[in-house]
Every structure is written in structure tokens, then in C-alpha cells.
N, C-alpha and C positions, 0 to 999 in steps of 0.2 A: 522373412523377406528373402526372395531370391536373388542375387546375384549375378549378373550375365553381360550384354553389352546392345546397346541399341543402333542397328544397320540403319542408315538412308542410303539407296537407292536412285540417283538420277538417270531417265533417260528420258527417250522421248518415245511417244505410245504409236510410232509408225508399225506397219505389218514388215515381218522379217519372213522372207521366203523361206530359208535356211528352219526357221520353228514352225513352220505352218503357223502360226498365230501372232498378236501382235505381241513386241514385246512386255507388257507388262503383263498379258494372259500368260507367259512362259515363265516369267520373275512370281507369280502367286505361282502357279504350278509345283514352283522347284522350291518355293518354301511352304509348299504344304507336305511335300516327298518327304523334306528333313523334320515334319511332327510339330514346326511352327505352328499356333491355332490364329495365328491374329496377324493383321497386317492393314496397312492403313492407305490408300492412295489418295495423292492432291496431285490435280493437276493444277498445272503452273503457267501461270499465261506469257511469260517470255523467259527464256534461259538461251543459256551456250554449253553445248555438251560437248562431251569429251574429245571429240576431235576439232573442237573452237566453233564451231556452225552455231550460228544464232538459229532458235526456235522461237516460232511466235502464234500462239493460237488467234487464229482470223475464221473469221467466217469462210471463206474455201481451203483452210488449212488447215482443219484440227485435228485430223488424221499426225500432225508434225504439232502438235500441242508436246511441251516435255510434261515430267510428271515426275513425283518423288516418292516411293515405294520406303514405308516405315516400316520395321518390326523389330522387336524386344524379344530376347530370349538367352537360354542359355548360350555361355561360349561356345561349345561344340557344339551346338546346331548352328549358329553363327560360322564356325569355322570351315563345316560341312556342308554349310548353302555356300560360302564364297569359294569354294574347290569348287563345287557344281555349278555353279555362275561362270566361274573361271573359264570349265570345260566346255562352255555351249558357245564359246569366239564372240559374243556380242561385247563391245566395246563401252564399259558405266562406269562413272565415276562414283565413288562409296565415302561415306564417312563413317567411323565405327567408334562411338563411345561405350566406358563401361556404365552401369545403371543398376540400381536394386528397384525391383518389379514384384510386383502380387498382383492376384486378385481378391475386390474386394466383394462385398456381400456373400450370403448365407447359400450355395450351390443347391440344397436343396430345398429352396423357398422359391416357389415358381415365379416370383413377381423379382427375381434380381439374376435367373437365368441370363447365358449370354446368348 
């Protein structure tokens, strides 16, 4: 059993000029840099992000839908996506618990591949 800590991730999946892409293409991005293999997105059909703004996914809004970005992994890649998160100004609110994590089934049994 691994040991590590599980990041959520809120923002909202608007396009940020600053990344060329939207931000949650930049949040997978920057945790695949740090060797994370897994991550989870849900988008959220209403929140208030970190600067208080209510979001709400509507039919001509879901470009402003928010969205919660999961992953499990060790501490130091943990600790080394949120310095790199840090670095790129985009403004998320995070929660960071500890967690013990595996994977399960046989890797070399083609029928339980991930």
C-alpha cells in the first residue's frame, strides 16, 4: 500500500489567454509533467470559486461550467504539481488529504490493463 495524499482541484474550465488552453487542459498538463498517470475530472453544475464568483453550467454558459480536478499520488509529486500550479498565476482553491492508494489487478493480464 502506497502512501501519498489526494489533491482536489476547483476551478472553472474557462479558456485562459495567459495558457493558451483552457484551464483544466493546463491542470492535466502540469500533472502529467510531475509523472502523475491518473486524474479524474467532474464537472460541477454550479460552484463559487475562489475569488467568490458564482458559476453555473447553462446552456450558453458552459464554457464557465466549474469543474474539480482529482488525483492520488505521492507527496512529492503532490508537492511539485502545487509549486507548479503555484507558478502559472491561475488563482484554485485545493483541498489536500493524506490516503493509502494501489493498484489493483494483475498488470500483466490484458483483460485488467489500465
Amino acid at each position: 500500500m502506497t502512501k501519498g495524499s489526494q489533491l482536489t482541484l476547483y476551478a472553472s474550465n474557462e479558456s485562459h489567454s495567459k495558457l493558451q488552453s483552457t484551464v483544466v487542459e493546463w491542470v492535466l498538463d502540469e500533472i502529467a509533467k510531475v509523472g502523475i498517470h491518473g486524474a479524474t475530472v467532474t464537472e460541477v453544475s454550479e460552484g463559487i470559486d475562489a475569488h467568490g464568483k458564482h458559476h453555473a453550467a447553462r446552456f450558453f454558459e458552459l464554457a464557465d461550467q466549474s469543474v474539480a480536478v482529482m488525483v492520488a499520488a505521492a507527496d512529492e509529486q503532490i508537492d511539485t504539481l502545487l509549486a507548479n500550479l503555484d507558478g502559472g498565476g491561475v488563482r484554485m482553491f485545493y483541498t489536500r488529504c493524506p490516503v493509502e492508494f494501489e493498484v489493483l489487478g494483475d498488470p500483466d493480464d490484458p483483460q485488467t490493463k489500465l
